[in-house]
N, C-alpha and C positions, 0 to 999 in steps of 0.2 A: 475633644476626645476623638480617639479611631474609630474609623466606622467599625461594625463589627463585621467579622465574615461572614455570618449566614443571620439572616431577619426575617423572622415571621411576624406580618402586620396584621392583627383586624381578621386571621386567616376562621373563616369558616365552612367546615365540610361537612358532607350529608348527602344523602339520601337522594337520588333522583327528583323523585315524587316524594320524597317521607320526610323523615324528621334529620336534623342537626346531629353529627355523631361527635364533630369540633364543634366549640362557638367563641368565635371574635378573640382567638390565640395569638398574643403577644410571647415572642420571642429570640433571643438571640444569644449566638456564641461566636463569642471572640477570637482572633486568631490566637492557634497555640494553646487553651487554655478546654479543658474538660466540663462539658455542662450536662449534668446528668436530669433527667427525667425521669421521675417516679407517680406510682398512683397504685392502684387494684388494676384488674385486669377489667377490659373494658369503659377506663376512663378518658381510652383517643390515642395516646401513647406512639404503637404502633402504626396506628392511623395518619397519625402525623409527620410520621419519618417517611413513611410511603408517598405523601404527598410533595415532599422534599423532593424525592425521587423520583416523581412523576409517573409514579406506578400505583394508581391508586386501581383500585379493584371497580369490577367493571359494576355500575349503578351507585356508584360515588363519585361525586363530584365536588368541585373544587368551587361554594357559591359567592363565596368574595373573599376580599384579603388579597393578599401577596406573598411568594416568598421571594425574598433574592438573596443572590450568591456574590460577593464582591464586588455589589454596584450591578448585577445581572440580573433582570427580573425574571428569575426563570418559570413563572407561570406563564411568561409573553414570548414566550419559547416554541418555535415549532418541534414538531418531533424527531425531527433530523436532527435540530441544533442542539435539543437537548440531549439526545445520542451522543455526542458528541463531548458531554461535559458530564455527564453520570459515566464512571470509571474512570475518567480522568482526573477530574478539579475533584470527585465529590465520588464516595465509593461508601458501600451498604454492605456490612456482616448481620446477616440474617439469625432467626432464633433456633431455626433446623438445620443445620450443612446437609444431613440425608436429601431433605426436597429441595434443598435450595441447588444444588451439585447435578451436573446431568447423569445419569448412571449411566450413558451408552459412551461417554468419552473418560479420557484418562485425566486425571488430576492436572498433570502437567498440561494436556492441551486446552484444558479449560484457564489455567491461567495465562499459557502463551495469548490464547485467544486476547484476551483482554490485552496486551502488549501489544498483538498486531491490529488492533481494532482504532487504538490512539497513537501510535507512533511509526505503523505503517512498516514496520522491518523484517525481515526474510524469517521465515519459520526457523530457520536456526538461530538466530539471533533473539526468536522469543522464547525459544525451546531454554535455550542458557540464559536468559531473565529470568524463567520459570524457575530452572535451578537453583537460580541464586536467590531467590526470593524463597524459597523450601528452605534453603539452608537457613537463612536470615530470618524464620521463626521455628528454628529450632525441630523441625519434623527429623526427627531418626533413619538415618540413610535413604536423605536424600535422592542419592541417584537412582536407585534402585523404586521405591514408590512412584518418582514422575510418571513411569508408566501402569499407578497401578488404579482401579478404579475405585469411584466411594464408597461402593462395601466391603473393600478389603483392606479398608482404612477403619478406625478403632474412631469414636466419638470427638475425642479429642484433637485425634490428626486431622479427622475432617472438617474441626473449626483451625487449625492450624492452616491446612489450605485455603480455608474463606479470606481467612487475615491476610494469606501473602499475595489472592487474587486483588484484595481490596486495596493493598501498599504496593501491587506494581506496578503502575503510572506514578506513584507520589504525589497522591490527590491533596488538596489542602484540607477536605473533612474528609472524616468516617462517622458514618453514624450506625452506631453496633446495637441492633434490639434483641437485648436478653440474648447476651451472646455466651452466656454458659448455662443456660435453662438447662439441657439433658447431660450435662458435666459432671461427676462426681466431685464429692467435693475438692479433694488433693487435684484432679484436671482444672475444675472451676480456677482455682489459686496459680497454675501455672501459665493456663490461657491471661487471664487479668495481668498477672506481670509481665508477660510477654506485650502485650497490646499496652501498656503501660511503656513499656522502654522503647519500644520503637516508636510510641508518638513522640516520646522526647525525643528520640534521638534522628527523625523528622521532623519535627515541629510540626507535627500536622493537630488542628484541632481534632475533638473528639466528640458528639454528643450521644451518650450512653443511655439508653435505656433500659430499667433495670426496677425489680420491685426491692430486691437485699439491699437495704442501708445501710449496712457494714460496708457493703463494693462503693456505696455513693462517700461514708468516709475515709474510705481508703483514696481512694483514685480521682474524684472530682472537689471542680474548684467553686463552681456555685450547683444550685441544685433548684430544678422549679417543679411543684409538686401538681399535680394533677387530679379532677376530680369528676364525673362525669363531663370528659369534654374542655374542662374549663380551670385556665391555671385561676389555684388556689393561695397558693403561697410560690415565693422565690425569693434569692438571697447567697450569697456566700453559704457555701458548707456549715462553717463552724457557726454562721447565725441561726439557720435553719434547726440545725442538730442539735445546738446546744439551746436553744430559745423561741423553739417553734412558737408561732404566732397562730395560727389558724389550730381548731378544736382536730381537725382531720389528720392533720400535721402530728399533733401532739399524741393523737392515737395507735397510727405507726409506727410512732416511737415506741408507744408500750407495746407494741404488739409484737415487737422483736423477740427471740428466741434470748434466753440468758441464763449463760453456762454458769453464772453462779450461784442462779438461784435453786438448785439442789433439788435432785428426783423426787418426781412426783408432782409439781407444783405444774397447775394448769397452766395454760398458754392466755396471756391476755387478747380476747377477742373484739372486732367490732362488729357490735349485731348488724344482722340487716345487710345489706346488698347494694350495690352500687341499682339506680333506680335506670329503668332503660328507657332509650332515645323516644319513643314515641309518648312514654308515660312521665313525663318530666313536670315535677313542682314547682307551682308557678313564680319560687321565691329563693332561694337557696337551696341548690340540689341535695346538699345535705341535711337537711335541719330535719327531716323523717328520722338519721340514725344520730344526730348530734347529743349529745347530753349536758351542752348547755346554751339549748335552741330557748330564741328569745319570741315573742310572739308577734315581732315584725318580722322576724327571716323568714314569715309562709306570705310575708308581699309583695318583694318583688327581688331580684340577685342585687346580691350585696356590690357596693364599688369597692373598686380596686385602692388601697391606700399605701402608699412608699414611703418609707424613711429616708433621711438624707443620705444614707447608709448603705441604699439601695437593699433594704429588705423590705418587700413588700407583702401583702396581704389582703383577699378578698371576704373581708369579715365584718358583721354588723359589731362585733364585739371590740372592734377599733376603728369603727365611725368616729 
């Protein structure tokens, strides 16, 4: 088999002094192909892309594991080298473009910047990168916005310019977190297609993070789902979505919003709350909200079990 492009081993992160926020994260995405990331908020998600990126927030740290990028370990990275490969090989669309965007430079010169940072070429020459890369996600008169700043840019344009900051080196990943959170919905739809046809028509992979599983059957190709901390299930799309294996898994699916089920009708909820890092059950972090927790999952975390299939699942209920 190909190795895959980016591999997370064994990856566990936390707390300085405190508690586990990852634990022991297996994962990987393939060249070219979409792997999306789902869970509640607060199950590591974002945490984990951050780590990818090497920007993890300051009192978190990285206490074993590995990540690497095409045979790269980039946690054995100095700060320089990895400078060096974040915006180039490997480029992040954030959940805010408002904070993520400098408000004292101009659109345009934040994504030349990024041109002349990896490829070293005369401000005119990233100035017309910048251009062409505005045009090449569709922002509406181009010329004219390069010089404008990000509050005089609309929600949408300003995830439009993250995208074309992110695709101008031609990185081999993007990893997008919740990258239509404050989107309407008609912008949500056009940002996702847009970021959709230019990975195809790059080949760049993509790993999305995103709570809407509609966006994970639309756009992606396997799917690993996430649970405090800790992949819970994973698998091709149509395995997961149509055949969820894990009780958490199966929950999210009901708890989808659905247009046909006709006004008035409650939302299906899961009680209860994702449990936090310092106050973690000694046995299956879920088996507090599960509803069909068995009286060994309060013993010890469930192993991991795979199908030949490659759909796996950490559940006592397929020991």
């Amino acid at each position: 088999m190909t190795e895959p492009l980016l591999a997370l081993s064994s990856l566990t992160l936390g707390l300085r002094m405190g508690a586990d926020l990852v634990r022991g994260l297996d994962l990987h995405v393939n060249r070219g192909e979409v792997l999306a990331v789902v869970g509640e908020s607060g199950c590591g998600k974002s945490m984990t892309a951050l780590a990818v990126m090497g920007l993890l927030p300051d009192g978190v740290t990285r206490k074993s594991g590995s990540v690497t990028l095409d045979g790269i370990a980039l946690t054995s990275l100095s700060a320089r080298r990895l400078r060096a490969i974040r915006g180039k090989r490997i480029a992040m669309i954030f959940q805010e473009p408002m904070t993520s965007l400098n408000p004292v430079l101009t659109v345009g010169e934040q994504i030349a910047e990024v041109v002349r940072q990896h490829e070293g070429v005369s401000h005119r020459a990233a100035r017309a990168r910048a251009l062409e890369m505005m045009n090449r996600v569709k922002l509406p008169d181009a010329a004219r916005r390069i010089d404008a700043f990000p509050h005089q840019l609309s929600g949408g344009q300003r995830q439009r310019v993250m995208i074309a900051a992110a695709l101008a080196c031609g990185p081999d990943l993007i990893i997008a977190d919740e990258p239509t959170t404050a989107l309407d919905v008609t912008i949500q739809a056009e940002v996702l297609r847009l970021l959709d046809e230019l990975r195809r028509d790059h080949g760049t992979a993509l790993m999305l993070i995103t709570h809407d599983l509609g966006v994970v059957e639309a756009m992606a190709d396997r799917v690993a789902v996430l649970y405090a901390g800790v992949k819970i299930e994973e698998g091709r799309v149509e395995q997961v979505l149509d055949g969820p294996r894990h009780p958490y898994t199966r929950m999210l699916m009901a708890a989808r919003p659905d247009a046909d089920a006709g006004r008035g009708k409650r939302l299906v909820e899961i009680a209860g709350s994702v449990p936090s890092p310092d106050a973690m059950p000694p046995g299956c972090a879920f088996a507090p909200r599960c509803p069909q927790v068995k009286p060994r999952c309060h013993d010890r975390p469930p192993a991991w079990r795979g199908t030949a299939e490659g759909h796996g699942c950490a559940c006592v209920l397929h020991d």
